[in-house]
C-alpha positions as CSV (number, residue, x, y, z in Angstrom):
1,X,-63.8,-8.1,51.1
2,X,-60.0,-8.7,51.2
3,X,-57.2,-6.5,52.5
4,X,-53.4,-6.4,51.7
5,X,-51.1,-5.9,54.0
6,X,-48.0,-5.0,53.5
7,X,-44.9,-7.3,55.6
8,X,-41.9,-6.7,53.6
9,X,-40.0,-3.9,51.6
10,X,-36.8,-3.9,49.6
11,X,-34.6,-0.6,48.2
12,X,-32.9,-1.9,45.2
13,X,-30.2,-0.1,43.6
14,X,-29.9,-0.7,40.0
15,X,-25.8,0.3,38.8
16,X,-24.6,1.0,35.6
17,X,-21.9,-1.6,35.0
18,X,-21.0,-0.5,31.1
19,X,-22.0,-2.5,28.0
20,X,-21.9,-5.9,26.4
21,X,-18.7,-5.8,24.4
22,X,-20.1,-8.4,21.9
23,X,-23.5,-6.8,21.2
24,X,-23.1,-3.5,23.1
25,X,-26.2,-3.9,25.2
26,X,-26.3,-1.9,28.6
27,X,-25.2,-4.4,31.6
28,X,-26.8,-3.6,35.0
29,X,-25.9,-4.6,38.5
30,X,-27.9,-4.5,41.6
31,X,-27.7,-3.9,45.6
32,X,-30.8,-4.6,47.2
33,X,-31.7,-3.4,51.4
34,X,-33.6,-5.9,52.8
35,X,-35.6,-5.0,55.5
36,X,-36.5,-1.5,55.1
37,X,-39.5,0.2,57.1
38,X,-42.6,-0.5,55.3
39,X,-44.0,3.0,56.0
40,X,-40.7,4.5,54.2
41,X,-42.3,7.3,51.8
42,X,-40.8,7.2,48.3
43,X,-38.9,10.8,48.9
44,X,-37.3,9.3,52.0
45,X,-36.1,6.2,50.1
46,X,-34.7,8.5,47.0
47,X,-32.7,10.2,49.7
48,X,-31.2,6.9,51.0
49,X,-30.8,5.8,47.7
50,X,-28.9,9.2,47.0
51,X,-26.6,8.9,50.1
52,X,-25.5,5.5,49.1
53,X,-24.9,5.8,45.6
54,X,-21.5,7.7,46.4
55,X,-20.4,4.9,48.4
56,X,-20.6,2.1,45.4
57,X,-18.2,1.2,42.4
58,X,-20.7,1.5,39.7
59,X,-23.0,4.6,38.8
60,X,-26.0,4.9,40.0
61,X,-28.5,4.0,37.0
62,X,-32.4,2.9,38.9
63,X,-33.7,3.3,42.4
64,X,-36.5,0.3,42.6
65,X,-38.7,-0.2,45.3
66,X,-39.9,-4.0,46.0
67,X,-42.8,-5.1,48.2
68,X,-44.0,-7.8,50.0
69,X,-48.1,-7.8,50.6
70,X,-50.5,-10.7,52.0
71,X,-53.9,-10.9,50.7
72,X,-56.7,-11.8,53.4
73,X,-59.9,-11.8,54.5
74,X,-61.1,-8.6,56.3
């Protein structure tokens, strides 16, 4: 039987950064934290994501949460 286990997580910020002025698609930026605690519960990281969105340029459009697992034998 094989187990994952997580190594790696990422808090991504996804901004608003207006619209395409030729076609008037949406344009996104992002800010991603590296190196956040891989036990972080998704209400704690909607908090951080919350207490940082103030602090950038751009509106606050997506929180996204990226992780890292290996796959191994038990």
């Amino acid at each position: 039987m094989a187990v994952a286990e997580k190594y790696d997580s990422t808090l991504r910020l996804v901004l608003d950064d207006g619209a395409d002025v030729l076609t008037g698609k949406p344009l996104y930026k992002t800010k991603n934290f590296n190196n956040v605690k891989t036990a972080a519960t998704a209400d704690q990281l909607y908090a951080i994501a919350h207490a940082i969105a103030p602090l950038q340029e751009r509106p606050l459009y997506n929180i996204e949460r990226r992780d890292s697992s290996e796959i191994r034998d038990a």
